[in-house]
C-alpha positions in Angstrom: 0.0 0.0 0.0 3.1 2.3 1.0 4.5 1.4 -2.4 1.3 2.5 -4.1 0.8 6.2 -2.7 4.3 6.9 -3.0 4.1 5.8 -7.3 1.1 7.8 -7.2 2.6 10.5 -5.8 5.7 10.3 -8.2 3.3 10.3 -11.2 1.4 13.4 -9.9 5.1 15.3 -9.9 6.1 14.0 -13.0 3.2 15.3 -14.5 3.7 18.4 -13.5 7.4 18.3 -14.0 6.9 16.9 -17.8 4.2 20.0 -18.7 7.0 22.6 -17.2 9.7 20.7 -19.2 7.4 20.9 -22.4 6.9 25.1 -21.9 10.6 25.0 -21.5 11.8 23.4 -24.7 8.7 25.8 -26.5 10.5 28.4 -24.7 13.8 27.6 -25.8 12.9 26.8 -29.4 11.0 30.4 -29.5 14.1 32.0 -28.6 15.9 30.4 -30.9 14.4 31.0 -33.6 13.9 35.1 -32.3 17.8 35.4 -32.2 18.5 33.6 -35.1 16.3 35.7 -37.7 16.3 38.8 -35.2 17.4 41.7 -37.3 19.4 42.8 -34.7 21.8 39.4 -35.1 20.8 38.7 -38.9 23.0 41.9 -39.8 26.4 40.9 -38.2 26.0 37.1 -39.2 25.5 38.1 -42.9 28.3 40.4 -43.4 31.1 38.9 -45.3 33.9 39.0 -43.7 37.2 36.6 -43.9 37.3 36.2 -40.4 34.0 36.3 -38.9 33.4 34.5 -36.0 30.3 35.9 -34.8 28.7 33.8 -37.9 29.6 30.3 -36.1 28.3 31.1 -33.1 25.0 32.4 -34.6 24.6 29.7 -36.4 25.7 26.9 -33.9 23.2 28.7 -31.2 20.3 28.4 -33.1 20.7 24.6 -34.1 21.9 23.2 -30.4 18.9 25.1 -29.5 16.5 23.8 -31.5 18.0 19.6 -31.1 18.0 20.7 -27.1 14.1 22.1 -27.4 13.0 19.1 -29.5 14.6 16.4 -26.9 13.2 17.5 -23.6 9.9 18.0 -25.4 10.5 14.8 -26.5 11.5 13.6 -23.1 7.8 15.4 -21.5 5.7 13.9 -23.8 7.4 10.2 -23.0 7.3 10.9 -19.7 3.4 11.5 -19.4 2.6 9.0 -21.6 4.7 6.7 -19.6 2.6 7.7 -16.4 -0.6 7.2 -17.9 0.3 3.7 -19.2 2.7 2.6 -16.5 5.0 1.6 -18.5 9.0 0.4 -17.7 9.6 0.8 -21.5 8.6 4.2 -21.7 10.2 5.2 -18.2 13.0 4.4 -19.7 13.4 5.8 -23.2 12.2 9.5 -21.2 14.9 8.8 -18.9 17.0 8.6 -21.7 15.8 11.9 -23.3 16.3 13.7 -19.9 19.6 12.5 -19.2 20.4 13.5 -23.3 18.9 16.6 -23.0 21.3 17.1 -19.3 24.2 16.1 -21.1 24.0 19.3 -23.6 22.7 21.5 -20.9 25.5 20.9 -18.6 28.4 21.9 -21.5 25.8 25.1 -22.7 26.2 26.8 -18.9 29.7 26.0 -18.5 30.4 27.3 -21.8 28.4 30.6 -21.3 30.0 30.9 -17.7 33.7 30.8 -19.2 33.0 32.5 -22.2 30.8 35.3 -20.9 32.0 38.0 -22.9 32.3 36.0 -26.5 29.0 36.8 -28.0 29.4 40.7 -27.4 33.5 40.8 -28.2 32.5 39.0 -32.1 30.0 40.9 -32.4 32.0 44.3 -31.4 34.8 42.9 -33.4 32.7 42.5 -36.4 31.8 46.4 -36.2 35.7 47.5 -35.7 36.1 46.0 -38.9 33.1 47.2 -41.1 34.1 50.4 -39.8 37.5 50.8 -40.1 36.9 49.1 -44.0 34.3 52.4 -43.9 36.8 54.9 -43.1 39.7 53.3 -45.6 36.6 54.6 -48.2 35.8 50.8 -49.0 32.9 50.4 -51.2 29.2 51.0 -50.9 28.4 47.9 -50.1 30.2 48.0 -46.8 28.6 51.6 -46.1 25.1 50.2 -46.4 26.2 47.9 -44.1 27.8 50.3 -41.2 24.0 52.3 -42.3 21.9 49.2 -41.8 23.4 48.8 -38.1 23.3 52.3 -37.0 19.7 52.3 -37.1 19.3 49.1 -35.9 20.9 49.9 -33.0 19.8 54.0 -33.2 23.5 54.6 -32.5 25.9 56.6 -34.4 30.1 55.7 -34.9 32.4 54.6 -31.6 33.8 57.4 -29.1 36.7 57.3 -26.9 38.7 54.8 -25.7 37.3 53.0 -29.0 37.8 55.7 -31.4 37.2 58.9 -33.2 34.5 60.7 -34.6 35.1 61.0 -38.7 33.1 62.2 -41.8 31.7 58.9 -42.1 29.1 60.0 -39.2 27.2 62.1 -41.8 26.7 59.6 -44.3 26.0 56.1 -41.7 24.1 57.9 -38.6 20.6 58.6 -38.0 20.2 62.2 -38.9 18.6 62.4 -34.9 21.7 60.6 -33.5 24.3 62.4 -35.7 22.4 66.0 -34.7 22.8 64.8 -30.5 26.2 63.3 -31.1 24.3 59.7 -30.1 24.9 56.7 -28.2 28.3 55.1 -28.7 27.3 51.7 -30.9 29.7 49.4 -28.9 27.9 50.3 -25.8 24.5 50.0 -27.5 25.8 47.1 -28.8 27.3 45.4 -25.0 23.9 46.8 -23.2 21.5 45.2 -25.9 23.6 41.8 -25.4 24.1 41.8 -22.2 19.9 42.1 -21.4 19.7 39.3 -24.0 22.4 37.1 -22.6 21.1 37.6 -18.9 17.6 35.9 -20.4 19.2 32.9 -21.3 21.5 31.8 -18.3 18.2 32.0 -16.5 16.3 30.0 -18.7 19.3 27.6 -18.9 19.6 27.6 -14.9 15.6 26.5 -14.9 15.8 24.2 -17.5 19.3 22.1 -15.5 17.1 21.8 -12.1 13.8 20.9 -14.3 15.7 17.9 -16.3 17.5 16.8 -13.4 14.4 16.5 -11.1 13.0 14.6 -14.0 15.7 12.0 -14.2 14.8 11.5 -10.1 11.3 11.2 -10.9 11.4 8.8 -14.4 13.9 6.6 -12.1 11.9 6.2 -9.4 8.8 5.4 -11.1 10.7 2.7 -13.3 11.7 1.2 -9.8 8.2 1.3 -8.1 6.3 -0.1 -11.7 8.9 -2.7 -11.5 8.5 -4.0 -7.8 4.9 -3.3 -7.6 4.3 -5.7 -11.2 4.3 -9.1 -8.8 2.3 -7.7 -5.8 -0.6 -6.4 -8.0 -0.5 -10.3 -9.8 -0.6 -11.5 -6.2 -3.1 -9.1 -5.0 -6.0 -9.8 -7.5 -6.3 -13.3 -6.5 -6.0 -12.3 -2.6 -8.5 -9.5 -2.9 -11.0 -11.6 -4.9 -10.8 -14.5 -2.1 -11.6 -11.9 0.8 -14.3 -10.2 -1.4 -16.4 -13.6 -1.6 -15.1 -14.1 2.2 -16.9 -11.3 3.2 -20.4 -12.0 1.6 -20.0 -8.8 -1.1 -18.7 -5.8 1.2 -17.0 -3.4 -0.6 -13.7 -4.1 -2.0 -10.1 -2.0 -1.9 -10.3 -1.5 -5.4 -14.0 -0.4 -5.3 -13.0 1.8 -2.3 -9.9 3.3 -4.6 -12.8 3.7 -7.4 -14.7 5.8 -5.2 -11.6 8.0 -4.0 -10.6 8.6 -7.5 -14.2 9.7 -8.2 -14.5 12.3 -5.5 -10.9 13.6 -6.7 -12.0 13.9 -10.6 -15.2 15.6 -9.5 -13.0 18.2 -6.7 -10.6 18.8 -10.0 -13.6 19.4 -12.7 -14.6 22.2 -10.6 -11.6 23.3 -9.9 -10.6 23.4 -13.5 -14.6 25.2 -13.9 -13.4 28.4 -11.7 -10.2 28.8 -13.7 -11.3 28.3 -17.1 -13.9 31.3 -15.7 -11.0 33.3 -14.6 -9.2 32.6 -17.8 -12.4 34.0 -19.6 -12.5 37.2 -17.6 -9.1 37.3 -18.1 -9.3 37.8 -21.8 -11.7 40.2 -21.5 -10.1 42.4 -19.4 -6.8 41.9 -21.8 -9.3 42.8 -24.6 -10.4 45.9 -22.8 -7.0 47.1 -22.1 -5.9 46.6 -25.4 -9.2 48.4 -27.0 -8.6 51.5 -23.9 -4.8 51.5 -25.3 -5.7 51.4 -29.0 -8.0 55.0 -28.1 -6.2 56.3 -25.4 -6.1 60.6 -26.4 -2.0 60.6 -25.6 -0.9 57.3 -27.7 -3.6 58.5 -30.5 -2.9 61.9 -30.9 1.0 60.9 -31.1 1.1 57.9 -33.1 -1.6 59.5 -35.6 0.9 62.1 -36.8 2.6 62.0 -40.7 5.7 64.2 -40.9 5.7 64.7 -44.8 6.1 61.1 -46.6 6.8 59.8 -43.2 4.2 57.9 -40.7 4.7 58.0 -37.0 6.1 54.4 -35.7 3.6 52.1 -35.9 5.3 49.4 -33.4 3.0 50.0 -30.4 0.0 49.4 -32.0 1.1 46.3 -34.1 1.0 45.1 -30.3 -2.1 46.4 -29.7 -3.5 44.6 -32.4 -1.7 41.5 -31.0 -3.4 41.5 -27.7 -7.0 42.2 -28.9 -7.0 39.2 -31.1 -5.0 37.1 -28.2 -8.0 38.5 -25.6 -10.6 37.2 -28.0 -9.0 33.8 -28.7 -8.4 33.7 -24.8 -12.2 34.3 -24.2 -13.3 31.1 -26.5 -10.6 28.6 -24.7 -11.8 29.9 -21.5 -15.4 29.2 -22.7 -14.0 26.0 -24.6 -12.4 24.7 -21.0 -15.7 25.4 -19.0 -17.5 23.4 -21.5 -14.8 20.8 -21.4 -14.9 20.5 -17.9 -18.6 20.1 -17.3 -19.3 17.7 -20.0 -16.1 15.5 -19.1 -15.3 15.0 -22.7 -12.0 14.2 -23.1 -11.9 15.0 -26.5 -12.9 18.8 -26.0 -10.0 18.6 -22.8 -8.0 18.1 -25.6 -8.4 20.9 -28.0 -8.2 23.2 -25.1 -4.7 21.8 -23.6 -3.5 22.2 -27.2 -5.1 25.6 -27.5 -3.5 26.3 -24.3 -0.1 25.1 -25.0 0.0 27.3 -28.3 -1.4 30.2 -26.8 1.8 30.1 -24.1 3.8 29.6 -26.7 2.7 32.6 -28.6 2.8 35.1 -25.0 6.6 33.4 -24.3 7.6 34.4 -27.7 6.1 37.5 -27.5 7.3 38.1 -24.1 11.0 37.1 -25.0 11.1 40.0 -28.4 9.3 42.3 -25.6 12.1 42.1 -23.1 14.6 42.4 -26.6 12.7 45.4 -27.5 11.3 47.0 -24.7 12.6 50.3 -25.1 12.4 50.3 -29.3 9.1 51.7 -29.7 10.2 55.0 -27.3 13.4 55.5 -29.2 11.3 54.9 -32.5 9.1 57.5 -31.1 11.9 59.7 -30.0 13.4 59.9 -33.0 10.5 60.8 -35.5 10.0 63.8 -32.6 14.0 64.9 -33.3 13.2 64.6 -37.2 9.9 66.8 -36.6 11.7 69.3 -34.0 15.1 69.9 -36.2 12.5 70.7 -39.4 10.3 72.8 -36.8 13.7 74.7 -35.7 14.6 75.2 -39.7 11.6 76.2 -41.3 12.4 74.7 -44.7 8.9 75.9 -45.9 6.0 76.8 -45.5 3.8 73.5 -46.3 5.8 71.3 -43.6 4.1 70.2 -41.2 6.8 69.4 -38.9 6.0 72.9 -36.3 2.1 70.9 -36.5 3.8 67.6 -35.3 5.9 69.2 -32.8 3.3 71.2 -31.6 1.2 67.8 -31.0 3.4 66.6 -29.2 4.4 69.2 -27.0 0.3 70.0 -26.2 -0.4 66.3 -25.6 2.5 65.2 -23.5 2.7 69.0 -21.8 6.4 69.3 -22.5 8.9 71.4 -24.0 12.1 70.7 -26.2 14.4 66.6 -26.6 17.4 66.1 -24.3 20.0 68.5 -25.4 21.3 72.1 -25.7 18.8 73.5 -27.8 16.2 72.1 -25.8 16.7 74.1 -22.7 16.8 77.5 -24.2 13.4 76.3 -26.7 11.2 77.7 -24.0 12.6 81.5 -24.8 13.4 82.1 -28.1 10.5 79.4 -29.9 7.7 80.1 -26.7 5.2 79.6 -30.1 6.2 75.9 -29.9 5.5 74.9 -26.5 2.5 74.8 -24.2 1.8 78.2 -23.4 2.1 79.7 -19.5 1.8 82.7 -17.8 4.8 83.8 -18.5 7.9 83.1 -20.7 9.6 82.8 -17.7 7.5 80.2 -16.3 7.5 78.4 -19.4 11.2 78.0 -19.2 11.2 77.2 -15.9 8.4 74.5 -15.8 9.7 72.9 -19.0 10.0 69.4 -19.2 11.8 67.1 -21.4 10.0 65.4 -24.2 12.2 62.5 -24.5 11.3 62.2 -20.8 8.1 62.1 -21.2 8.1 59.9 -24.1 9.8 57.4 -22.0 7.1 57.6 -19.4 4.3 56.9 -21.3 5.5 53.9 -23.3 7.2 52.5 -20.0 3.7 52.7 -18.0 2.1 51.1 -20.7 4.5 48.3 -21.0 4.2 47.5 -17.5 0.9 47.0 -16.9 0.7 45.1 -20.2 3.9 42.8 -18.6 1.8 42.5 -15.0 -1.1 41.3 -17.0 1.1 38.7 -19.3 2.1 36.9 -16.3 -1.1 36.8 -13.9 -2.5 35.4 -17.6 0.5 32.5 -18.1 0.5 31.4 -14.3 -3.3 30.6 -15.0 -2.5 28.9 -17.9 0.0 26.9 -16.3 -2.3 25.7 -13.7 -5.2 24.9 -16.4 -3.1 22.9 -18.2 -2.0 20.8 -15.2 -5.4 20.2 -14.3 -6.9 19.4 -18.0 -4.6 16.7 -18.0 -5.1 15.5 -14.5 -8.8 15.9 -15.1 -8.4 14.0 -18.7 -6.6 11.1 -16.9 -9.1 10.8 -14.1 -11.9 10.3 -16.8 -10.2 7.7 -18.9 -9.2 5.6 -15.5 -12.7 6.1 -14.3 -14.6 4.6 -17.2 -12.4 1.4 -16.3 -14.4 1.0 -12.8 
């Protein structure tokens, strides 16, 4: 009986250790695939150089990460299906996968803990040399290139100790970051690679403690199937001997039968109030996404055209994004509740499935959101610099840049970007700025657009992050219970 409850046990953590390793290898295949056609690591792989060592790493990343992703998903799904049959066969080929799937973890860390500064020093060396081929006046080619990863990066040339500002900086920079003497590119390019880098020893820290818990847990099983094979061939002719012994009183396994009943029936309603949850869920996520698409500030901003030019349309590509995944999250939720009430394992199904793509979709999007979190502001920023510098110049009289400027400063109650010119804007252009009491006041009370740009994408961003992970820790727990749940009603219609 001991033996029993602790194999039962062992399968309930190994269910819930195989679904965590599954979101883990969807995890690490999604960020695989993000870094290898990210067009922030696409631009320094594909530049031919004779010596270019950033290009084997790139390449050798995204295929270890893909054979690692596909063996510990392979090693979940062996794993539950080895618990649901009871299987020693099965134990042992996801044993096998876990212990594969260790084996290249364990070389991974210990590479990125001794080679911490690789990535970023090929990559920086990769620069050095499209730049320096830039300044010996190499050919166009090589300029598009040095252009192509200045905007990128919205950075402009290398400063001291790395180098010297040349000519080059008018024709490869931003016209925004060449105008504020911008961000050095080998810092932009260590701080954007270090966020990046930070992202994956965690997920490779998780992953080691999730695969080695799994080899525990695939071991002992095997043991406990094994040793309890002869007792349950010796118990059925025992237990049908006392049965007929005791004139038709209820049985152990009849007793189990009932247990296991009560337990499906406490999980289906369980599963009930968090498919609910779920629904609301989505339609909160779809009513912050619709208050975000017509907030006044983002609107008024983002519906601005300088010229031929459209404001930066990233923010509401998100937007977009979340109503359609608040909608989709409002039918699984509806989907599950169904599910759940009906006991049909077949609709169970379709909603761990819809589930499992669904968190594969937020991880993914969550991953290039942490990459990118502060694009869509310096996107932002710089159409304002554009707009500001042709406000300043008055190239004529049908731009529309002193409109765009204007709109900005009246809608995010500021005054001027981050630099010289912006703290004296207040007194000699007072006709661009929100108007005060005085012009004194208005230079005093000034604030900094960029600032304020800043502000209102980083609020945003937050509470959409908040909301991301209340939404995946729900989903996490509805798939753990859809399967239980879908286990419990298979094993029930046996009694």
């Amino acid at each position: 009986m001991g033996l029993r409850c602790g194999m039962r046990t062992t399968k309930c953590q190994l269910l819930v250790t195989s679904l965590c390793v599954m979101l883990l290898g969807l995890s690490i295949a999604t960020l695989s695939t993000v870094t290898h056609y990210g067009l922030h690591f696409t631009l320094f792989s594909n530049i031919s150089l004779e010596s270019n060592a950033y290009r084997v790493i790139h390449h050798t990343a995204f295929y270890f990460g893909i054979c690692l992703s596909m063996t510990l998903i392979l090693a979940a799904l062996l794993s539950s299906a080895a618990m649901v049959r009871e299987s020693q066969c099965l134990t042992a080929m996801g044993f096998f996968c876990f212990a594969l799937a260790f084996l290249g973890l364990i070389p991974a860390a210990c590479w990125r803990y001794t080679h911490s500064t690789e990535v970023e020093e090929s990559m920086m060396d990769v620069y050095d040399l499209v730049y320096e081929e830039v300044r010996r006046n190499a050919s166009i080619f090589r300029r598009h290139e040095l252009t192509a990863i200045h905007e990128t990066f919205l950075c402009c040339g290398k400063r001291s100790p790395f180098g010297d500002a040349t000519n080059i900086e008018h024709e490869t920079c931003p016209s925004s970051q060449l105008r504020d003497a911008g961000q050095d590119c080998l810092q932009e390019i260590r701080g954007f690679l270090k966020k990046h880098m930070d992202f994956i020893s965690i997920l490779l820290g998780i992953t080691i403690g999730f695969t080695v818990y799994g080899m525990i847990l695939t071991s002992f099983l095997w043991f406990s199937i094994h040793f309890s094979s002869n007792l349950d061939r010796k118990g059925k002719y025992i237990l049908r001997e006392r049965h007929a012994a005791r004139g038709g009183r209820c049985s152990t396994q009849e007793i189990s039968a009932s247990i296991a009943e009560g337990c499906t029936k406490c999980i289906k309603y369980l599963l009930f109030v968090f498919n609910f949850i779920f629904w609301l869920a989505g339609g909160i996520i779809l009513g912050v996404a619709l208050w975000l698409r017509h907030d006044s500030q983002t609107t008024n901003i983002l519906y601005l055209q300088l010229g031929d030019k459209q404001a930066p349309n990233t923010f509401y590509v998100g937007i977009y994004i979340l109503i359609a995944v608040g909608a989709v999250m409002m039918f699984v939720g509806f989907l599950g509740c169904y599910g759940a009430i009906q006991e049909s394992q077949c609709l169970l199904g379709t909603f761990f499935t819809c589930l499992v793509i669904l968190f594969a979709c937020e991880v993914a999007a969550g991953i290039w959101g942490f990459v990118n979190k502060d694009q869509i502001a310096k996107d932002v920023k710089q159409f304002y610099d554009q707009a500001f510098q042709q406000a300043l110049m008055a190239e004529s009289e049908t731009n529309n840049g002193r409109a765009v400027v204007k709109t900005f400063h009246e809608t995010l109650d500021c005054c001027g970007p981050d630099n010289a010119i912006a703290a004296v804007t207040p007194l000699w252009r007072d006709d661009l700025c929100p108007k005060k009491d005085s012009v004194l006041k208005n230079f005093l009370e000034a604030s900094s657009c960029h600032k304020k740009i800043d502000e209102l994408f980083s609020g945003k961003l937050y509470l959409i992050g908040i909301a991301a992970i209340v939404v995946a820790v729900i989903m996490i727990f509805e798939m753990i219970l859809s399967m239980v749940l879908c286990c419990g009603i298979r094993n029930s219609s046996v009694y």
